[in-house]
N, C-alpha and C positions, 0 to 999 in steps of 0.2 A: 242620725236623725237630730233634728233640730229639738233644741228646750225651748216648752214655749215660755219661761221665762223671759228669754231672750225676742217674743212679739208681745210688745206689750199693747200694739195697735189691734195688731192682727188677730188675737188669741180671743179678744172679746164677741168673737163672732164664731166661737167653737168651745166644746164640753171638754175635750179631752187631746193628745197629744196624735191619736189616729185621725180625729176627724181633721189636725190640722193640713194633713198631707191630703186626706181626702180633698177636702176645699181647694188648696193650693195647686190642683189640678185640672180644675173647674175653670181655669178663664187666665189669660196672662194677667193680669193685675194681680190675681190670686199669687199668683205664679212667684210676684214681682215682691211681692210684701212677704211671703213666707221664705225665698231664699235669700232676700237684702238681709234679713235677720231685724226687721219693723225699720229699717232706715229708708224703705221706699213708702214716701205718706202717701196716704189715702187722701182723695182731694174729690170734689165732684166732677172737674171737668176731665179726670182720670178715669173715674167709672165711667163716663159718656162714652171715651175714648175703648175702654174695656168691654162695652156693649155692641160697639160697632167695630171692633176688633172679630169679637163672637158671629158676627151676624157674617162674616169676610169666610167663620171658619165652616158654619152652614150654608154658605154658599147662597146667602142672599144677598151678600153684595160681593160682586168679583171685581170691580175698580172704587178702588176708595182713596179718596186723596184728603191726606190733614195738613192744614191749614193753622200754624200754632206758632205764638212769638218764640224766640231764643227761653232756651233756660228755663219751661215749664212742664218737661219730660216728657215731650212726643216718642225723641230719640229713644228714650229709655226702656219707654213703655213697649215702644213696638221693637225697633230693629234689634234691643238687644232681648228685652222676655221675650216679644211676642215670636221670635225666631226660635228660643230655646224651647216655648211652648209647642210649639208649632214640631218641629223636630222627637220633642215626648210623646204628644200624640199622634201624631204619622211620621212614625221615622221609616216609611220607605219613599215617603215623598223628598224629589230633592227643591230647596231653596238655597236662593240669590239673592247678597244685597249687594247693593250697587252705591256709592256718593261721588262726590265730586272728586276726589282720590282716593288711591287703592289703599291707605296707609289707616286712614280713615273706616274705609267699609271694611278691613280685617281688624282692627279694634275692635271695633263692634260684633265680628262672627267670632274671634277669641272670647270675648265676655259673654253671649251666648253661649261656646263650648264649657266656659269653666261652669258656669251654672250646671247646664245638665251633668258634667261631671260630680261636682255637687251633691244635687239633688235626686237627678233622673233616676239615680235605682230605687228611692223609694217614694216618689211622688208617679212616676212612667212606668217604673220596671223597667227602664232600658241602661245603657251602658255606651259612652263614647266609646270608639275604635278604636284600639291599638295601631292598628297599619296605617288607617285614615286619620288622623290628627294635627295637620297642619291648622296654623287658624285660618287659611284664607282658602283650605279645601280636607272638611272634616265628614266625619258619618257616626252611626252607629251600629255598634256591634250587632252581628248577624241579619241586619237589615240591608237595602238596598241604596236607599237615598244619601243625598248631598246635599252639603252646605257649601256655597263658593262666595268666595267677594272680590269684585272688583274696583275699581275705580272708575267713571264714568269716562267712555270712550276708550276702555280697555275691552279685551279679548272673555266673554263668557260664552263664545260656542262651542257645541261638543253636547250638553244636554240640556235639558228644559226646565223649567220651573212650574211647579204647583204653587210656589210663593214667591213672586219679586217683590223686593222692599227696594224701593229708589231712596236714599234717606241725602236732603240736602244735598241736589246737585250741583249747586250753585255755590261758592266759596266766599266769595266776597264782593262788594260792591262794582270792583273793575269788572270783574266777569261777567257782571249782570248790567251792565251798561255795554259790552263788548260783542254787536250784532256776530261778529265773526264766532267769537265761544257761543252764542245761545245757536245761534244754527251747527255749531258741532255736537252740540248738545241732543238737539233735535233729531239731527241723522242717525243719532247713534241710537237714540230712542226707535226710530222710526226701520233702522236697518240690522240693528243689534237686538238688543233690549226686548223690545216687543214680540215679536218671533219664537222669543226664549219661552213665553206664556204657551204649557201647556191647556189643550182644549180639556176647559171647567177649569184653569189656574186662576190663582186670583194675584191683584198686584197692589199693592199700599206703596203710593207717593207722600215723601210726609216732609214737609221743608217750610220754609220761612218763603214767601214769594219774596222778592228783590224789586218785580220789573212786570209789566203787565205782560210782555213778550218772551220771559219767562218759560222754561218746560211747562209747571202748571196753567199759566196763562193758555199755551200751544195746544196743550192738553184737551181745556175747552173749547177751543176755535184755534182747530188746525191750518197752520195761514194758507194751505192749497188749495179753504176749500171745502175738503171732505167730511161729512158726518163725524162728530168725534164717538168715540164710545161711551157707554154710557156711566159717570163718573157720579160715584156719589158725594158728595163734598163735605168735608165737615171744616166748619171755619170758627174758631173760636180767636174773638180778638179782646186784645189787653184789656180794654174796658169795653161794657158791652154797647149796643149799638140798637136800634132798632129789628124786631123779631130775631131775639137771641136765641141760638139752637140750644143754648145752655138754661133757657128762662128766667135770665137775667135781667133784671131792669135795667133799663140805660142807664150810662154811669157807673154798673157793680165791676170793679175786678173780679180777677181770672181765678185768682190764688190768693186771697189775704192771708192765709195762711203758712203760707210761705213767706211772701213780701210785705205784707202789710203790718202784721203781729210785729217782725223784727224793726220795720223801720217804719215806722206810720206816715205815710206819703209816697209811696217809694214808687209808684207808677206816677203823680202827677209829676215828681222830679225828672224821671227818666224822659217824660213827655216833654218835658221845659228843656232837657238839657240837650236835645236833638234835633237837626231839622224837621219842617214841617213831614217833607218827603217819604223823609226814611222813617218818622214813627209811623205814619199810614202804611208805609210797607212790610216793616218789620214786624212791629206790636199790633196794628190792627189788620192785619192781611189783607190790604186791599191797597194794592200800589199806585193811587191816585189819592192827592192829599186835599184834605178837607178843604182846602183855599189855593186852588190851582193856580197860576199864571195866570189867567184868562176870567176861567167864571169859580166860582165861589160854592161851596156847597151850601150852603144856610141862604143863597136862592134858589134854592133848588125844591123846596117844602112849600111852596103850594101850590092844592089839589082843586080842581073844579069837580064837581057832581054835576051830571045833566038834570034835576029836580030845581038844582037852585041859580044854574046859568045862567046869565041875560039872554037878549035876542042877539044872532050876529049879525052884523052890519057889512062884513068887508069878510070875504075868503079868499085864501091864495093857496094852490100848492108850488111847492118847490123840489126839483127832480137835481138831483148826483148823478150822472152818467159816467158809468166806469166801461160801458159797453166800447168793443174794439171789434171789428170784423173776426168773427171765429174765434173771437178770445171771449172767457166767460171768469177771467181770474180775480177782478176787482168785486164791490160792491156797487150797487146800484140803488141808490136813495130816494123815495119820494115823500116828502111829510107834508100836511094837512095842517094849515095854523088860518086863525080867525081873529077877528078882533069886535067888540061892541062898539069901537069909539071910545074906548077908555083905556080897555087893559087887552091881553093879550093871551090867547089861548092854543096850547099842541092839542090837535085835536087826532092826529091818526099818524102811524107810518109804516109803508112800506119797504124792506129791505132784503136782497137777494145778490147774488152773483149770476144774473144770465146773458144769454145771449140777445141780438137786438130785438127777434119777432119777440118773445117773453116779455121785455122791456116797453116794449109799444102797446103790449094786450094789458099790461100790467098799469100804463096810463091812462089809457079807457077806463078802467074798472077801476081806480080811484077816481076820476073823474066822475064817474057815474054814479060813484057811491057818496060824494062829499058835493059834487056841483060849483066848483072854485071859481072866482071873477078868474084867474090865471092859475093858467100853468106853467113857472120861471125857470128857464134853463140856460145855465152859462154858455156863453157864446162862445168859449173856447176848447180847446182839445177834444176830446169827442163829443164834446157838446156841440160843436155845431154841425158835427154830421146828424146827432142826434133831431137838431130845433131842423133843419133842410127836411130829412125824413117823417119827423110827424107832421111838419105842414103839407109833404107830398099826396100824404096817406090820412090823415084823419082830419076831422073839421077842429080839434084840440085849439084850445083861447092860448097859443103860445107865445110867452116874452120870454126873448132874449135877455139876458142879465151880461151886460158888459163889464167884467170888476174893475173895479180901480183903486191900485192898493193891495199889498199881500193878505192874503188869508186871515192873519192875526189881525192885521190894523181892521180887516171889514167887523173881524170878530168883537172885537173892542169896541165900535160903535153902537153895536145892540146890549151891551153888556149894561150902561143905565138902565134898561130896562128890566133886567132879573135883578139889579140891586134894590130898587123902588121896589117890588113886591110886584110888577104888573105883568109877570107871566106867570101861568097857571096850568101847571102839567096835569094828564090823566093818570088816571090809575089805571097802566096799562101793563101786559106781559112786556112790552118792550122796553119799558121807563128806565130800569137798571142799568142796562144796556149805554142806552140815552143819555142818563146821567154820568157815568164813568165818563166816556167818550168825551163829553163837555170837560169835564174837570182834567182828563188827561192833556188836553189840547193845549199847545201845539205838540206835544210832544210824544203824543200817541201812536198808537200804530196807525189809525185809523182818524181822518177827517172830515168823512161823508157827512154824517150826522150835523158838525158843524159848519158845513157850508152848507145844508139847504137853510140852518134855523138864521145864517145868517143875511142869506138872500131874503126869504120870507120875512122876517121882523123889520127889514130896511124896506120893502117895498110898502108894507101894513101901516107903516109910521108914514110913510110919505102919504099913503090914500087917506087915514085918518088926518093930517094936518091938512091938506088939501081937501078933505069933505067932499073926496069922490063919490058922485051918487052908486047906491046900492043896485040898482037897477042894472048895472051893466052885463051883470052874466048870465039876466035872462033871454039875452039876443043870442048867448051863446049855447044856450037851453036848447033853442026851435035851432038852432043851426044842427046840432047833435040830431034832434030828432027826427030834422029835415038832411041830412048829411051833405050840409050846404055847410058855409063860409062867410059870415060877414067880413063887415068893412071891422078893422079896427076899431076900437073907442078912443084909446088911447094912441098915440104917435110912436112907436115902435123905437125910431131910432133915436128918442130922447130917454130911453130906458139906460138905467146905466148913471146917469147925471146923481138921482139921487143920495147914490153911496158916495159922493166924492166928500 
């Protein structure tokens, strides 16, 4: 048994040398500080860590994925205690770690065995196996369960898991820019890895994201498609950020006391001394950098209230059609933007993967719900089966949007306008969403989002400089409600001119 001489952190939270081992049994942190010998600090975003660790072992969260820069003991906490832990109190359960190499995820299940070797007889009462002791496939004594590691995209079939720790799939920056490894990545998750969860298993993903497309990225928005599960997230970044899970003021580091005590500054250096990119990636877990290529995040901050709005003057929506006959694989865009004659307002948006009756029902009913002078759909690739099909079938106010110029260049033209301050996003469920996706552009997975905001804001500028009367979409009112058709207001085939 340990002297508690030797915790001089630890011991301060216990009377005597039994309650130390009693505690140290109580929660992997616990764990972690009594067998390091006090060389594992106490930190707050460790307990955080330590709480929803707990909450994984009651089975109130069974997907939890941590979200944590380099170097501030995610690793530590979980793949190597929270495994050894894990293992003390249900050693007939078998667990799995897995990382981007096998070399790797047996480090880690060795540091695990030595611990309970260690500790386990008297913090567990249990005992590593003699005959099972490899590090990369160990057990314990008179029990059932296993410990295995792999390497990602190796071989863990044969039995299940009540705990997969995925730790850092991702190796380095090639890989995570190399579509070909993140889809090996994926399969292997999707055809290996996942399968292994026993029913009521739980599984902790805990990495640095790299890349918005990413496993964790995947994780969230499986790119097939399908419902993802449901994943609890804990995101703790370098400095904190807007509603911190940590209750952080914006601004606070993660760890001064590790980084900041020894070197005072030592997060705004790290921040100075690296791409924009990779610190949004790395340190703040969020792989889209505060000043994209394109739009900017510091326009991205302001919010309109409906109490203090103006009146609008000018509506338009603008429709993404990803719809393909029988295919339902893309996304399908519609957003709602306004303008007073000044500034510029996101007022709504819809977003799905369907097929085309969905897509047509799904126009009506923002139509119906916003009452837009237009509905703007690009005149290319399914967009023009799409503009042919609503003008067949509904009385819809549709222009055709002819681009001219690549996607980026349209994009850049509206981008004056979120630098002036004169767009004004809601406080919507979808806004995050919305915002990443801007800030990613061009380089994202996804560009729906910004090609409707750049259709919409280019035709709103041209009706505001041109002091298009207001009036024009109530002929489009009585057309709806007479399920007639006017004449155009506008010339149809001069649509298009104003983005040049």
């Amino acid at each position: 048994m340990l002297q508690t001489d030797q915790l001089p952190r630890f011991v301060d939270r216990v009377s005597n040398a039994r309650d130390l081992v009693v505690e140290a049994a109580r929660s992997p942190m616990n764990l972690a500080m009594y067998a390091s010998q006090g060389r594992m600090m106490p930190a707050r975003h460790l307990e955080l860590l330590d709480d929803h660790l707990m909450r994984c072992a009651r089975r109130e969260i069974d997907r939890l994925m941590v979200l944590m820069p380099p170097r501030h003991g995610k690793s530590e906490t979980i793949t190597h205690y929270m495994t050894a832990w894990w293992r003390g109190t249900y050693p007939d359960d078998d667990v799995i770690l897995a990382s981007y190499e096998d070399t790797l995820a047996r480090r880690f299940s060795r540091r695990a065995r030595e611990t309970l070797a260690d500790v386990g007889a008297d913090v567990f009462g249990v005992e590593v196996s003699d005959v099972r002791a490899a590090a990369s496939d160990w057990g314990i004594k008179d029990h059932w369960g296993e410990t295995r590691s792999a390497g990602v995209g190796g071989g863990i079939t044969g039995r299940g898991a009540h705990l997969l720790i995925i730790d850092d799939p991702v190796k380095n920056a090639e890989e995570a820019r190399s579509v070909v490894y993140r889809d090996r990545v994926w399969d292997w998750w999707e055809s290996t890895a996942r399968p292994r969860i026993e029913p009521g298993g739980v599984c902790i993903v805990v990495m640095t994201p790299w890349d918005e497309d990413d496993l964790s990225g995947r994780l969230l928005r499986p790119p097939d498609g399908t419902p993802p599960d449901s994943w609890h997230v804990l995101r703790l970044p370098a400095i904190a950020e807007e509603d911190d899970q940590l209750g952080r003021e914006p601004g606070e580091v993660l760890w001064p006391e590790r980084f900041e005590e020894a070197e005072p500054g030592w997060y705004e250096r790290r921040r100075d001394s690296m791409p924009a990119y990779w610190w949004n990636a790395l340190y703040q877990c969020r792989p889209s950098p505060e000043q994209g290529s394109t739009f900017d995040r510091n326009w991205m901050t302001t919010r309109w209230a409906e109490a203090t709005r103006p009146t609008m003057q000018y509506r338009v929506q603008a429709m993404d059609s990803a719809w393909k006959e029988g295919v339902g694989a893309d996304w399908s865009v519609i957003t709602t933007w306004a303008s007073d004659g000044v500034d510029f307002y996101l007022e709504d948006e819809w977003r799905a993967r369907v097929e085309y009756p969905t897509l047509q029902q799904a126009a009506l009913d923002q139509y119906e719900k916003h009452r837009p002078h237009e509905l703007i759909i690009e005149d290319a690739a399914s967009g023009t089966a799409v503009i042919q099909s609503l003008r067949r079938q509904t009385p819809l106010p549709i222009r055709p949007f002819r681009p001219v110029g690549s996607k980026r260049i349209r994009a850049e033209r509206i981008t004056p306008l979120f630098a002036a301050g004169k767009v004004y996003l809601p406080n919507a469920p979808f806004l995050t969403d919305w915002i990443e996706e801007h800030l990613a552009f061009p380089a994202g997975r996804h560009d729906d989002r910004v090609d409707t905001t750049s259709m919409a804001l280019a035709r709103l500028m041209t009706l505001v400089e041109d002091d298009q009367p207001s009036e024009v979409g109530t002929r489009w009112d009585a057309a709806l409600d007479n399920n007639t058709r006017p004449d155009p207001f506008w010339d149809e085939d001069a649509m298009g001119d104003h983005s040049a």
